[in-house]
N, CA and C atoms of all chains as a GROMACS GRO file, in nm:
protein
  576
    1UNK      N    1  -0.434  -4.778   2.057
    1UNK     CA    2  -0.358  -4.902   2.074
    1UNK      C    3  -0.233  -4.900   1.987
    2UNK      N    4  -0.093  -4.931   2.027
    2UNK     CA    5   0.007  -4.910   1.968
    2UNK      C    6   0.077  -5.079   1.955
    3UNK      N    7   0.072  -5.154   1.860
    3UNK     CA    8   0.184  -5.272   1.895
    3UNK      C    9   0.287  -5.244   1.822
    4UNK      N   10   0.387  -5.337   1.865
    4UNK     CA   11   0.520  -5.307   1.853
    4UNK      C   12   0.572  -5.477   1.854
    5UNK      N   13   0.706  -5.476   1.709
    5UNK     CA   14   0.722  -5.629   1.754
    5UNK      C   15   0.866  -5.541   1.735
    6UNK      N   16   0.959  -5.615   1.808
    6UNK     CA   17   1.101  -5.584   1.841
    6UNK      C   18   1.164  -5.746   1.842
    7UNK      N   19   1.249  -5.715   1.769
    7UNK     CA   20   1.356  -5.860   1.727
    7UNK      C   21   1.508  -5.815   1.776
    8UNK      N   22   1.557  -5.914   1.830
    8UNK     CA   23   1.669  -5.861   1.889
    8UNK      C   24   1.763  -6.023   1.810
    9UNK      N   25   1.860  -5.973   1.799
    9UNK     CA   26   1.952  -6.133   1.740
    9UNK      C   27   2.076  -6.115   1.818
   10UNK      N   28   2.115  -6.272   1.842
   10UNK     CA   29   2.203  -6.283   1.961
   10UNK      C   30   2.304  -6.366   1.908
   11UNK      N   31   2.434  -6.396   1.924
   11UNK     CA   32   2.538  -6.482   1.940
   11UNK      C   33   2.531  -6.635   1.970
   12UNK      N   34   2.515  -6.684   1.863
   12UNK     CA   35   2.478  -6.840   1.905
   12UNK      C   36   2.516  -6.898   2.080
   13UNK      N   37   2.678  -6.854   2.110
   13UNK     CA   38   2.715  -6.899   2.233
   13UNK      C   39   2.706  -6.822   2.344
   14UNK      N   40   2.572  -6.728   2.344
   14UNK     CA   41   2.530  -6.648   2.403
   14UNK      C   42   2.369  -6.662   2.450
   15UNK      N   43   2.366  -6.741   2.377
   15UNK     CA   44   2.170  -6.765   2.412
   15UNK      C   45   2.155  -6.787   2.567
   16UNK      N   46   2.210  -6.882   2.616
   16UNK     CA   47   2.204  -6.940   2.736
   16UNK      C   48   2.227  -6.814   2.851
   17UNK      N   49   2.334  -6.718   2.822
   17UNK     CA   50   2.364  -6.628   2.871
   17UNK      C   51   2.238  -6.508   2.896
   18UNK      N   52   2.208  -6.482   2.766
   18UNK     CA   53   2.102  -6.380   2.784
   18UNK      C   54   1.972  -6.460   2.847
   19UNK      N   55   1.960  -6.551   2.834
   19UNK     CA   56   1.816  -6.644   2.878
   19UNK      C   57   1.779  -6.558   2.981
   20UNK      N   58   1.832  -6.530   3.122
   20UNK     CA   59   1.811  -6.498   3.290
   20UNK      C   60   1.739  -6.321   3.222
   21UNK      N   61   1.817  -6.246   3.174
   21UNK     CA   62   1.815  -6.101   3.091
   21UNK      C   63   1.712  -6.120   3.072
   22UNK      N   64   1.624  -6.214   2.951
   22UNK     CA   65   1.518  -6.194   2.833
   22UNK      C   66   1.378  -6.213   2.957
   23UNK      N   67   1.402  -6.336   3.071
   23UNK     CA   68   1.326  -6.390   3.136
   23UNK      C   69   1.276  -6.234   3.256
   24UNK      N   70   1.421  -6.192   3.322
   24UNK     CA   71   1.338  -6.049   3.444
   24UNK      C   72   1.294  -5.942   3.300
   25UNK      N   73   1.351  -5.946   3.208
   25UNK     CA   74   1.249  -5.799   3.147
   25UNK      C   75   1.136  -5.868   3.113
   26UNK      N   76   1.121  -5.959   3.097
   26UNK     CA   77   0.954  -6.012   3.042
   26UNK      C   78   0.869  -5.977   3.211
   27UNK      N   79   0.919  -6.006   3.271
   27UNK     CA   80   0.864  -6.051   3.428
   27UNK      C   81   0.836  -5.865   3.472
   28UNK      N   82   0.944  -5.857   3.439
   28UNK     CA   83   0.924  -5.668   3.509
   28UNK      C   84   0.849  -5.602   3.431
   29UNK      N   85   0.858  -5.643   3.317
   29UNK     CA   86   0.779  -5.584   3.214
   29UNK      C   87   0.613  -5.543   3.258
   30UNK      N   88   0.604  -5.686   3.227
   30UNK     CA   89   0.439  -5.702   3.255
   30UNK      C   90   0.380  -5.672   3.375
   31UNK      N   91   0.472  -5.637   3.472
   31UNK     CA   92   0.430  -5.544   3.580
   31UNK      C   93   0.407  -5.414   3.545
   32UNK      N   94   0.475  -5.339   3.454
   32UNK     CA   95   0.442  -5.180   3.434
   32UNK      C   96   0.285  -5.155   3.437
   33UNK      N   97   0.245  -5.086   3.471
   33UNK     CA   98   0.100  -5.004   3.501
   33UNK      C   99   0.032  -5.022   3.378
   34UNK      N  100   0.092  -4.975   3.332
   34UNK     CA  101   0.026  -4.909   3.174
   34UNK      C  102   0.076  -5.054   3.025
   35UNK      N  103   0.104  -5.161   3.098
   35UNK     CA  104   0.171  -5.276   2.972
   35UNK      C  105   0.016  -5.338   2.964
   36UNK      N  106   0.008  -5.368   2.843
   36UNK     CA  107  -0.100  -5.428   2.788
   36UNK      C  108  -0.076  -5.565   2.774
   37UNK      N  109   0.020  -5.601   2.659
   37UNK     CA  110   0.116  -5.777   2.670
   37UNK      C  111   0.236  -5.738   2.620
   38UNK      N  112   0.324  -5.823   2.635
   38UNK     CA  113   0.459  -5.843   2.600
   38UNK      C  114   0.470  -5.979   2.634
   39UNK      N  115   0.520  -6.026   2.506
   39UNK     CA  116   0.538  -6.181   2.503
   39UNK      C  117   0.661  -6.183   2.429
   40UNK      N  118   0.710  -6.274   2.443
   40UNK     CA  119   0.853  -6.319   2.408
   40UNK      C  120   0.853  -6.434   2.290
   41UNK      N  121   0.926  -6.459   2.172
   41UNK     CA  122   0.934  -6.581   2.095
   41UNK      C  123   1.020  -6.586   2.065
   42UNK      N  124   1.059  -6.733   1.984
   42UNK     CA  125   1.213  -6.746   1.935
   42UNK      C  126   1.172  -6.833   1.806
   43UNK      N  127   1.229  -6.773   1.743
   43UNK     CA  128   1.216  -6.789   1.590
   43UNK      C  129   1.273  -6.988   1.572
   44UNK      N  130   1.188  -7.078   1.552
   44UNK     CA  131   1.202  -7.181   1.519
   44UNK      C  132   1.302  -7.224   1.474
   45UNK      N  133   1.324  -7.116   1.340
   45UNK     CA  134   1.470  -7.184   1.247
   45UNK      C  135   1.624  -7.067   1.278
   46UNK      N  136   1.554  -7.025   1.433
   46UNK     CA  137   1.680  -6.987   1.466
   46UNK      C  138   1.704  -6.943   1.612
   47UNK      N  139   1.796  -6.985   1.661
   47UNK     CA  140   1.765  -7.016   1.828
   47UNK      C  141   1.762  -6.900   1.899
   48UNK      N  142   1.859  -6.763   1.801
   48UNK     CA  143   1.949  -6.643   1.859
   48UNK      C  144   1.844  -6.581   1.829
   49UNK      N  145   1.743  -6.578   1.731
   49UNK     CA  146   1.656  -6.475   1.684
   49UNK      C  147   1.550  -6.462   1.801
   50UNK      N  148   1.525  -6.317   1.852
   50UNK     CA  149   1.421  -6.312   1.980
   50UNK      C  150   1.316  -6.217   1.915
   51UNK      N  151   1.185  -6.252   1.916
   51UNK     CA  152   1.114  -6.186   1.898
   51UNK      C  153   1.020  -6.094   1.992
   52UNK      N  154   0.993  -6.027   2.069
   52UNK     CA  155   0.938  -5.933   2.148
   52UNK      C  156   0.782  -5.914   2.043
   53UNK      N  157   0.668  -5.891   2.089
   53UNK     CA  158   0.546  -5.884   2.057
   53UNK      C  159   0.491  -5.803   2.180
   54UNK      N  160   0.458  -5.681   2.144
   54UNK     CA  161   0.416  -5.598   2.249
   54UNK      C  162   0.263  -5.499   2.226
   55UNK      N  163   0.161  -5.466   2.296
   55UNK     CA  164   0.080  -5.417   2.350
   55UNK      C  165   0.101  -5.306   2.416
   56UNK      N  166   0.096  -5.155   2.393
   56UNK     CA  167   0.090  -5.088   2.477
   56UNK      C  168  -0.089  -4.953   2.438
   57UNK      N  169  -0.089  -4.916   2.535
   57UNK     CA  170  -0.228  -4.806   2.514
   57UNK      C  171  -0.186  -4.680   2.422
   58UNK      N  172  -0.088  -4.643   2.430
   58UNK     CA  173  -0.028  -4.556   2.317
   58UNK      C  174   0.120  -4.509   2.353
   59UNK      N  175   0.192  -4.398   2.257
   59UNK     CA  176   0.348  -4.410   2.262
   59UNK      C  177   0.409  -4.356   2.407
   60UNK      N  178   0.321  -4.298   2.483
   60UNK     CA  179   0.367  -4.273   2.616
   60UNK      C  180   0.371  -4.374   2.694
   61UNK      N  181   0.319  -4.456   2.692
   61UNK     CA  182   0.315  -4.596   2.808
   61UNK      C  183   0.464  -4.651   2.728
   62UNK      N  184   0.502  -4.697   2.652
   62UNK     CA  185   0.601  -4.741   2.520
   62UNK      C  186   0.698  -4.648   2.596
   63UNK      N  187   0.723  -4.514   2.598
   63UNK     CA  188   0.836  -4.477   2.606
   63UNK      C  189   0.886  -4.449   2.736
   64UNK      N  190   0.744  -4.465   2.838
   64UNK     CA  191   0.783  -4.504   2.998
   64UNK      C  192   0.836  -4.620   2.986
   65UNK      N  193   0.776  -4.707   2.950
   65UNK     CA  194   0.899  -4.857   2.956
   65UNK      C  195   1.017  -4.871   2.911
   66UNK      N  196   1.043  -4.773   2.825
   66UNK     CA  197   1.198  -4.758   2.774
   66UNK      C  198   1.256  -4.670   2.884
   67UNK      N  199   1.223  -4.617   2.941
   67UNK     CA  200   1.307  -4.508   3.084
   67UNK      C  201   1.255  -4.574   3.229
   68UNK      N  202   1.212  -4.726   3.202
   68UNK     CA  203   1.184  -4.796   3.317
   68UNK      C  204   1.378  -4.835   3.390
   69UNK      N  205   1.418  -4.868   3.476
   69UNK     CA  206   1.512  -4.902   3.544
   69UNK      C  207   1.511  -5.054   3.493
   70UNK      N  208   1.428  -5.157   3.509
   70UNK     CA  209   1.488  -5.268   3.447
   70UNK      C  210   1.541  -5.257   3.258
   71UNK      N  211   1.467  -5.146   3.185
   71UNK     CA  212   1.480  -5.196   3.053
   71UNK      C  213   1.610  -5.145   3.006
   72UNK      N  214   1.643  -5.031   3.128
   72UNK     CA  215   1.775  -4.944   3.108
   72UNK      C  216   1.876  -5.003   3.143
   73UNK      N  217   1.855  -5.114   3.244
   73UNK     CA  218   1.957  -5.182   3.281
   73UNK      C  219   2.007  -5.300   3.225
   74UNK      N  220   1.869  -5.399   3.192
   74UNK     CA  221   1.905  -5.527   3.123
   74UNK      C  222   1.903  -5.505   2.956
   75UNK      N  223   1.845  -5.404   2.873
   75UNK     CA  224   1.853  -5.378   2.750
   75UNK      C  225   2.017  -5.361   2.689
   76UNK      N  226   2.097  -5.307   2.749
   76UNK     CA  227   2.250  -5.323   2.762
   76UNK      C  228   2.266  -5.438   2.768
   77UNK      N  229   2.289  -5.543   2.900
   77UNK     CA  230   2.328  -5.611   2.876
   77UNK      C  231   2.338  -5.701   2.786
   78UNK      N  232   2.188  -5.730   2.761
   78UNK     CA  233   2.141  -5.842   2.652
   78UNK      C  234   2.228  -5.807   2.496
   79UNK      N  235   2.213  -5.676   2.467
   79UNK     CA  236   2.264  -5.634   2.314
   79UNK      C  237   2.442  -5.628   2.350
   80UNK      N  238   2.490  -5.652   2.471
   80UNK     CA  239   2.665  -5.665   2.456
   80UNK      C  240   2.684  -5.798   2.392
   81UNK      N  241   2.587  -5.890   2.357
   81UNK     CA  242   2.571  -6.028   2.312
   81UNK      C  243   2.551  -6.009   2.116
   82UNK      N  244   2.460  -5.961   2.076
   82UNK     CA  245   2.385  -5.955   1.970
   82UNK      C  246   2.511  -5.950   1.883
   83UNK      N  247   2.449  -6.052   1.770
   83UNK     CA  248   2.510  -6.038   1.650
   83UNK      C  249   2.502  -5.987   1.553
   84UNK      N  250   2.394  -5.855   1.587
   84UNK     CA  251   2.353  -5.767   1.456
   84UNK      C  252   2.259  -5.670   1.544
   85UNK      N  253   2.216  -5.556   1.507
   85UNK     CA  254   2.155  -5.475   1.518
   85UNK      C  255   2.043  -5.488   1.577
   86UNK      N  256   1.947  -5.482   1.676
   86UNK     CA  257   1.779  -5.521   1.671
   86UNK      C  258   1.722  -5.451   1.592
   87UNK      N  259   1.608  -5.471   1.602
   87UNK     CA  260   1.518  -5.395   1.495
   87UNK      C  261   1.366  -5.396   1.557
   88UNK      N  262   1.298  -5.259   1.513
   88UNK     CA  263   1.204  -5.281   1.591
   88UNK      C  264   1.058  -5.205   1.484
   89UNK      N  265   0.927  -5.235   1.526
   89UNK     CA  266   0.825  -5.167   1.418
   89UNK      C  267   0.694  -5.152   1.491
   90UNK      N  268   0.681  -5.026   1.491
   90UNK     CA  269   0.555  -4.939   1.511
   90UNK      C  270   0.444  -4.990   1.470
   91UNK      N  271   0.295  -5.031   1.533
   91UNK     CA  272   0.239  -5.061   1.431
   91UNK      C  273   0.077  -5.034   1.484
   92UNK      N  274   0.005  -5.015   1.400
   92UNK     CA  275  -0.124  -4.940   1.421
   92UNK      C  276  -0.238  -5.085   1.390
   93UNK      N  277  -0.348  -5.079   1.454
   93UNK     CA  278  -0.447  -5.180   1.374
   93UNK      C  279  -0.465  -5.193   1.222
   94UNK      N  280  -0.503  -5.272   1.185
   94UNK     CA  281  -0.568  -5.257   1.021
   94UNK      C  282  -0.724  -5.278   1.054
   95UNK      N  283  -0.732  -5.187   0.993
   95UNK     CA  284  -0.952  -5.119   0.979
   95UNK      C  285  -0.962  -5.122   0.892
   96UNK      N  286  -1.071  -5.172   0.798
   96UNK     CA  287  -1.141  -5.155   0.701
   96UNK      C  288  -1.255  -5.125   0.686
   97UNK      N  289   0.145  -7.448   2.079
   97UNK     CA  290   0.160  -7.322   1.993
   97UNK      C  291   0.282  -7.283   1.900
   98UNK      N  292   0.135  -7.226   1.801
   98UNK     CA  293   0.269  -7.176   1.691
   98UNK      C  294   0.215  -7.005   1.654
   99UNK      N  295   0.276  -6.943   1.709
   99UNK     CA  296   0.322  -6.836   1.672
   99UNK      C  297   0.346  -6.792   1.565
  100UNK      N  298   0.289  -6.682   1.432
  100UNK     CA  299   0.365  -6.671   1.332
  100UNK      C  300   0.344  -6.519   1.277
  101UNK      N  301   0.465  -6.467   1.240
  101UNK     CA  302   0.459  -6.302   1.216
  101UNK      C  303   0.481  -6.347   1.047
  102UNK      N  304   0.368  -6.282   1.005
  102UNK     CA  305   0.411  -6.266   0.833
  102UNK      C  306   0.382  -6.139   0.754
  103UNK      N  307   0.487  -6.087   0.680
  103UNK     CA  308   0.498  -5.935   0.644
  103UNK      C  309   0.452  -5.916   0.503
  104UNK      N  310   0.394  -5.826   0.453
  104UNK     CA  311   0.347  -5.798   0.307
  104UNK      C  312   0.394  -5.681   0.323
  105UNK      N  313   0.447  -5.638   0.139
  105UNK     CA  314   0.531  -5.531   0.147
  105UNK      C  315   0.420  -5.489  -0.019
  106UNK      N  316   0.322  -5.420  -0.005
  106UNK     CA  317   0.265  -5.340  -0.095
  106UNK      C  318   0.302  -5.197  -0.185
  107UNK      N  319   0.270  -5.234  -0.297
  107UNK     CA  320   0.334  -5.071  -0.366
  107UNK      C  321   0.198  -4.988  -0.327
  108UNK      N  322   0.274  -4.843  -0.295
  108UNK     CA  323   0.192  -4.762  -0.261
  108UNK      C  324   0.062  -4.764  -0.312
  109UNK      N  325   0.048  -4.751  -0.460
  109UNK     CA  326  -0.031  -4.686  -0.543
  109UNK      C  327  -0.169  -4.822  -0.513
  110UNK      N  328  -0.106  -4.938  -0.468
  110UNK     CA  329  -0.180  -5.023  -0.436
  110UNK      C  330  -0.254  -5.097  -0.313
  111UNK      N  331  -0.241  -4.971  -0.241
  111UNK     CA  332  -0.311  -5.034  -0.080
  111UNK      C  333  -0.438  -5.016  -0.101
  112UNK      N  334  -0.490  -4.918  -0.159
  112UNK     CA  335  -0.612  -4.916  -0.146
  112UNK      C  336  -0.678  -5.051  -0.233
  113UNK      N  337  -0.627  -5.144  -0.314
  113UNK     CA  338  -0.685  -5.167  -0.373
  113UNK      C  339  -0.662  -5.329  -0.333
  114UNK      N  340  -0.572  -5.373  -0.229
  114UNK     CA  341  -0.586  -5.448  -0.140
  114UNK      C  342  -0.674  -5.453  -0.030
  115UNK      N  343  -0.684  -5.346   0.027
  115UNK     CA  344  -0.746  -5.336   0.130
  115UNK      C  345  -0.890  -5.433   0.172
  116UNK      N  346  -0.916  -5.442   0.037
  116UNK     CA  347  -1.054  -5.498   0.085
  116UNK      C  348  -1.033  -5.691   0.101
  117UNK      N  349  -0.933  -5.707   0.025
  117UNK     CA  350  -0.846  -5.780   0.009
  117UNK      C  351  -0.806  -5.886   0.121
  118UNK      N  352  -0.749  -5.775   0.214
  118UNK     CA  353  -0.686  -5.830   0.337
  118UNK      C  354  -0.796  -5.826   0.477
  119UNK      N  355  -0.911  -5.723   0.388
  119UNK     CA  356  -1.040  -5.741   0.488
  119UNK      C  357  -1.071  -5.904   0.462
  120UNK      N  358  -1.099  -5.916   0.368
  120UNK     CA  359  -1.174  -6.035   0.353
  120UNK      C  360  -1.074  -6.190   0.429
  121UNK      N  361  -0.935  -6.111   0.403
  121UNK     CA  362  -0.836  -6.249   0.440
  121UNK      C  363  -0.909  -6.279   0.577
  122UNK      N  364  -0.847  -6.155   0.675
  122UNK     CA  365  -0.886  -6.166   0.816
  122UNK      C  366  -1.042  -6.274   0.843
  123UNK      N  367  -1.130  -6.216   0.788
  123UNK     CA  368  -1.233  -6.260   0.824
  123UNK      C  369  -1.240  -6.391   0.834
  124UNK      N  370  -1.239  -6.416   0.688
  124UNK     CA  371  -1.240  -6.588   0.674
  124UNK      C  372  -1.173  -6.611   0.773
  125UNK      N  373  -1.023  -6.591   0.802
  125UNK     CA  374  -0.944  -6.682   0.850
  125UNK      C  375  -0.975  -6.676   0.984
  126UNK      N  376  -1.045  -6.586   1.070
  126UNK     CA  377  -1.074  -6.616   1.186
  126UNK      C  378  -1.228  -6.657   1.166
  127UNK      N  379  -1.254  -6.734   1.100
  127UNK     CA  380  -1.415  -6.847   1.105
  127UNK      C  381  -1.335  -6.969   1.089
  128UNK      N  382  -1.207  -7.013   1.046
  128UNK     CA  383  -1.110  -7.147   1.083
  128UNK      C  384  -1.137  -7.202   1.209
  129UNK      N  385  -1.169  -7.339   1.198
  129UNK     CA  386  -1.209  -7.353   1.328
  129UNK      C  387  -1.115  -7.341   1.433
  130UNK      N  388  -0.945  -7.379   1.356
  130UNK     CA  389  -0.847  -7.392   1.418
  130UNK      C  390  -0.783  -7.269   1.448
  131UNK      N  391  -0.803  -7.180   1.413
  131UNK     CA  392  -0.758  -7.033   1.412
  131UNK      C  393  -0.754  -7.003   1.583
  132UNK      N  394  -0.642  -6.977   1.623
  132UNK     CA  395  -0.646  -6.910   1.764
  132UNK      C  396  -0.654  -6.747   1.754
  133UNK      N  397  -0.609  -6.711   1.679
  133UNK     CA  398  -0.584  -6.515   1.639
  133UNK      C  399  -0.505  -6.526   1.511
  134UNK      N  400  -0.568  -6.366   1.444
  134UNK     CA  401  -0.528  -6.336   1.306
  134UNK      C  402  -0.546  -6.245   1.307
  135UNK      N  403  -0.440  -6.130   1.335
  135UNK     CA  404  -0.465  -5.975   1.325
  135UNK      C  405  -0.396  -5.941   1.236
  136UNK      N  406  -0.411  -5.810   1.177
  136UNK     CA  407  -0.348  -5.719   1.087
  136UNK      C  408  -0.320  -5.606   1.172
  137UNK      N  409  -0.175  -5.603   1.103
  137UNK     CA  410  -0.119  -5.426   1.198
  137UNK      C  411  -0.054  -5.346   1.050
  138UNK      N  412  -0.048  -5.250   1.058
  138UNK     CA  413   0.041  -5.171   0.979
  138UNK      C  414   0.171  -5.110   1.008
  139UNK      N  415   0.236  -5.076   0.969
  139UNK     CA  416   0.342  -4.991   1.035
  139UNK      C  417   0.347  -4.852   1.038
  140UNK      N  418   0.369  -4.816   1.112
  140UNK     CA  419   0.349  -4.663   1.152
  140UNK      C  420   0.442  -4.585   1.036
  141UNK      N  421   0.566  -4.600   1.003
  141UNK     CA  422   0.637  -4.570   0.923
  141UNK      C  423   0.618  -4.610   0.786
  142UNK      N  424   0.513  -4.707   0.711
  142UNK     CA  425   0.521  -4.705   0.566
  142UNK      C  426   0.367  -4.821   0.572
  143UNK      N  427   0.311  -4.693   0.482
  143UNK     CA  428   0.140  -4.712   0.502
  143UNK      C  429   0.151  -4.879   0.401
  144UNK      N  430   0.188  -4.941   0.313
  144UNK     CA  431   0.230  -5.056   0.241
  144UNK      C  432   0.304  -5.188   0.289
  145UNK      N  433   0.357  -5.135   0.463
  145UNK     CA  434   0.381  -5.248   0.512
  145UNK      C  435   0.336  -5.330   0.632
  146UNK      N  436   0.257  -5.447   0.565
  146UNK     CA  437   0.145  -5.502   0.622
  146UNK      C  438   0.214  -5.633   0.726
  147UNK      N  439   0.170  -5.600   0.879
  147UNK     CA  440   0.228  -5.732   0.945
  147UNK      C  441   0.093  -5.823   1.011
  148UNK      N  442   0.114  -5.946   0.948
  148UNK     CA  443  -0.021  -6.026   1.043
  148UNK      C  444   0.072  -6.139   1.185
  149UNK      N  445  -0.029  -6.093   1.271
  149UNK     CA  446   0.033  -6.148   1.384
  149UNK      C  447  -0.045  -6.281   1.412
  150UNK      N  448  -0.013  -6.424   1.397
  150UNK     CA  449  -0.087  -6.538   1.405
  150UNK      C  450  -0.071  -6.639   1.473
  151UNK      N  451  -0.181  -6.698   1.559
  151UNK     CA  452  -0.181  -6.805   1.628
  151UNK      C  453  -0.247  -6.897   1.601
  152UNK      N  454  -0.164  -7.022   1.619
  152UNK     CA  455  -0.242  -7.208   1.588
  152UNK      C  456  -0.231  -7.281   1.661
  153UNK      N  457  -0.277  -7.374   1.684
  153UNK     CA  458  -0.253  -7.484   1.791
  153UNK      C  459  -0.157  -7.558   1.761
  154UNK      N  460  -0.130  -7.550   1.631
  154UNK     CA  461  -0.012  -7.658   1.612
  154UNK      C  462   0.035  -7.620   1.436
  155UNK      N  463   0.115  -7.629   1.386
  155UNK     CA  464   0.175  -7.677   1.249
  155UNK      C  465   0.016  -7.749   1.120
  156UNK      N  466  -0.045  -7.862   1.171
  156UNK     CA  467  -0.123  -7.875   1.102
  156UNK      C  468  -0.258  -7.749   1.064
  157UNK      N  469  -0.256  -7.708   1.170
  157UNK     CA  470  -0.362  -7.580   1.169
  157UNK      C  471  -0.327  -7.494   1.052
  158UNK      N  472  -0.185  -7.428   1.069
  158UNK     CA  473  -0.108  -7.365   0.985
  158UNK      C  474  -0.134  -7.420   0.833
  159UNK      N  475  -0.133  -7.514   0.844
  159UNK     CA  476  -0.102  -7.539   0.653
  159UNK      C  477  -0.247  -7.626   0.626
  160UNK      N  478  -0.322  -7.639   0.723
  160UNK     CA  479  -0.514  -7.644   0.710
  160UNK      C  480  -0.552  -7.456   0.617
  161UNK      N  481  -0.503  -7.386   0.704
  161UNK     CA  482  -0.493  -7.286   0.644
  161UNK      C  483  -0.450  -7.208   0.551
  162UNK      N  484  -0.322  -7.232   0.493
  162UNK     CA  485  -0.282  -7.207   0.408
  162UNK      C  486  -0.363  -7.280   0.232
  163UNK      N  487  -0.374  -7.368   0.294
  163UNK     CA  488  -0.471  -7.491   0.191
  163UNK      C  489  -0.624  -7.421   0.149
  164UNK      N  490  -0.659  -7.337   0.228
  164UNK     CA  491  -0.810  -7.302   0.252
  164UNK      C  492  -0.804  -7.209   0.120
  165UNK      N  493  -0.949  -7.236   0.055
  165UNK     CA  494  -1.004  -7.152  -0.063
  165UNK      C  495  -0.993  -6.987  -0.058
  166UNK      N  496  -0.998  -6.948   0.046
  166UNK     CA  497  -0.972  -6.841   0.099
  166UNK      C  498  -0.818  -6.764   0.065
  167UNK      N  499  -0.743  -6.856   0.118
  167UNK     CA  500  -0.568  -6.808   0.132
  167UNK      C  501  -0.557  -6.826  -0.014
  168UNK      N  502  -0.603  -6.946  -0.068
  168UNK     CA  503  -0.558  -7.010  -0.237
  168UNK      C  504  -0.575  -6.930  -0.315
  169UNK      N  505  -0.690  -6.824  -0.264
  169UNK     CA  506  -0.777  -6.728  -0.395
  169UNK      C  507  -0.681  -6.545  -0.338
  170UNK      N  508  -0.672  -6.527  -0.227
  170UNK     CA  509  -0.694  -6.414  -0.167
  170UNK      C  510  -0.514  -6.362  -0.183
  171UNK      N  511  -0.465  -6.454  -0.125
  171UNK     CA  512  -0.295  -6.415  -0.098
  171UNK      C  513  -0.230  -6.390  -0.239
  172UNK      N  514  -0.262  -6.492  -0.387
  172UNK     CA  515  -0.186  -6.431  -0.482
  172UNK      C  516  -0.233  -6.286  -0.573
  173UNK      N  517  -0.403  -6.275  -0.502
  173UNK     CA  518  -0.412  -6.144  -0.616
  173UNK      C  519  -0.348  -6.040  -0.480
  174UNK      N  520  -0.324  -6.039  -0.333
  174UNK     CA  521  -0.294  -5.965  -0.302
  174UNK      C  522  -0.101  -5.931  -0.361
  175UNK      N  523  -0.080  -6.019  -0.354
  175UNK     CA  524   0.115  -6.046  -0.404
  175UNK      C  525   0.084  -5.992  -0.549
  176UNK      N  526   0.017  -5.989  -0.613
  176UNK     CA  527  -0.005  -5.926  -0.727
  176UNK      C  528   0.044  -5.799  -0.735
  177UNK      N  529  -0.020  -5.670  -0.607
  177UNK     CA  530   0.051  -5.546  -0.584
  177UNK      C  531   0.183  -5.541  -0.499
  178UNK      N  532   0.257  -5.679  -0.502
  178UNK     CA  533   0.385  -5.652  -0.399
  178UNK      C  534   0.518  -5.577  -0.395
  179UNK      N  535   0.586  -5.491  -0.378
  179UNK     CA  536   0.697  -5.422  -0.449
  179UNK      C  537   0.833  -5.507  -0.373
  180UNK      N  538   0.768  -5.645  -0.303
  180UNK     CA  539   0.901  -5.737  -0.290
  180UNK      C  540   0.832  -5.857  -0.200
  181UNK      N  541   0.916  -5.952  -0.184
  181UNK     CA  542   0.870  -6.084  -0.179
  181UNK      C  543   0.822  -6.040  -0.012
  182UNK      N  544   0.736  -6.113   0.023
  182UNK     CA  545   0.657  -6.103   0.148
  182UNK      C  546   0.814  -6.217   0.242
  183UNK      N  547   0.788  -6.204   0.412
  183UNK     CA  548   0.839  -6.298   0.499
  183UNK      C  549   0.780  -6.358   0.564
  184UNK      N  550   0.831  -6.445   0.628
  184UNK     CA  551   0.751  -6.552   0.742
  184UNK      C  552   0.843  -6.570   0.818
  185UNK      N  553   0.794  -6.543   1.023
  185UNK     CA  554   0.870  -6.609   1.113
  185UNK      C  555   0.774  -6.688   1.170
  186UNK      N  556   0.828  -6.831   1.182
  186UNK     CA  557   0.725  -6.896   1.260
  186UNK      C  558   0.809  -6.962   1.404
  187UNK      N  559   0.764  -6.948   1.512
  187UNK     CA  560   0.835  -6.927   1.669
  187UNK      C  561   0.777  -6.961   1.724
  188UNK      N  562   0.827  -7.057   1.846
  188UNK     CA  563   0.790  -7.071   1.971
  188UNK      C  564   0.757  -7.004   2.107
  189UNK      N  565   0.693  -7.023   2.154
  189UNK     CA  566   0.706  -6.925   2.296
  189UNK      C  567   0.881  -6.936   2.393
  190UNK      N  568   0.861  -6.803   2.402
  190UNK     CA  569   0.983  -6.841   2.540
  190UNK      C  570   0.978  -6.894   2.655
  191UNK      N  571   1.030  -7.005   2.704
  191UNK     CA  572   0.998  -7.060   2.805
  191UNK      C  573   1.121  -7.016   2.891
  192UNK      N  574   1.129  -6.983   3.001
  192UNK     CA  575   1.291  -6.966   3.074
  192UNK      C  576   1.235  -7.065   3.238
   0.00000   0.00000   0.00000
């Protein structure tokens, strides 16, 4: 099991813009074969901040969705908006 | 729903000695009655940085929890090994 949270930050007078963008990759998303969840959030104390929360079975399902046709197409668009860099983090269960 | 990603940033020499630490957090905190989910992930890139991924029904849940004997006792000896101040995003779902 691989999650992944990915934050993307946007242009205050741009939110509205990317909205349609954030909404078909969530939608196409969760169609992929191999997607476990992908959920979308927006940071309370900030409207531009997008949070991505993702599920996949391991880094091959993950890096088919990155060479999917919607993520290649709308992942551009959305970041011609961003007011900083995204950022993104690998992340494994915690077992004890 | 409240959504909330919160990050712990551990010195190396000290995971192991959290560990049992952040076992015990989890547990308790999912016997809350209000607790919707409380996972622990790690990051693939730096064995010390700890992300919990959390769900509540609401804001009061949140700080029911934070209040709990559990968090009161557990969170400062873990910040004890921190090599920098922990974060908090707390977010809404995306609605489009």
């Amino acid at each position: 099991m691989l999650k992944v949270i990915a934050q993307d930050f946007i242009k205050p007078e741009f939110v509205d813009a990317v909205t349609p963008l954030h909404k078909e990759l969530v939608e196409k998303t969760r169609q992929e074969e191999r997607c476990v969840s992908y959920d979308l959030f927006i940071d309370q104390k900030d409207s531009g901040h997008f949070v991505f929360i993702e599920e996949w079975p391991d880094r091959a399902a993950l890096d088919a969705h990155c060479a999917t046709e919607h993520f290649a197409r709308l992942v551009p668009l959305i970041n011609k908006h961003q007011r900083k860099d995204g950022t993104y983090i690998l992340m494994d269960s915690f077992t004890a």
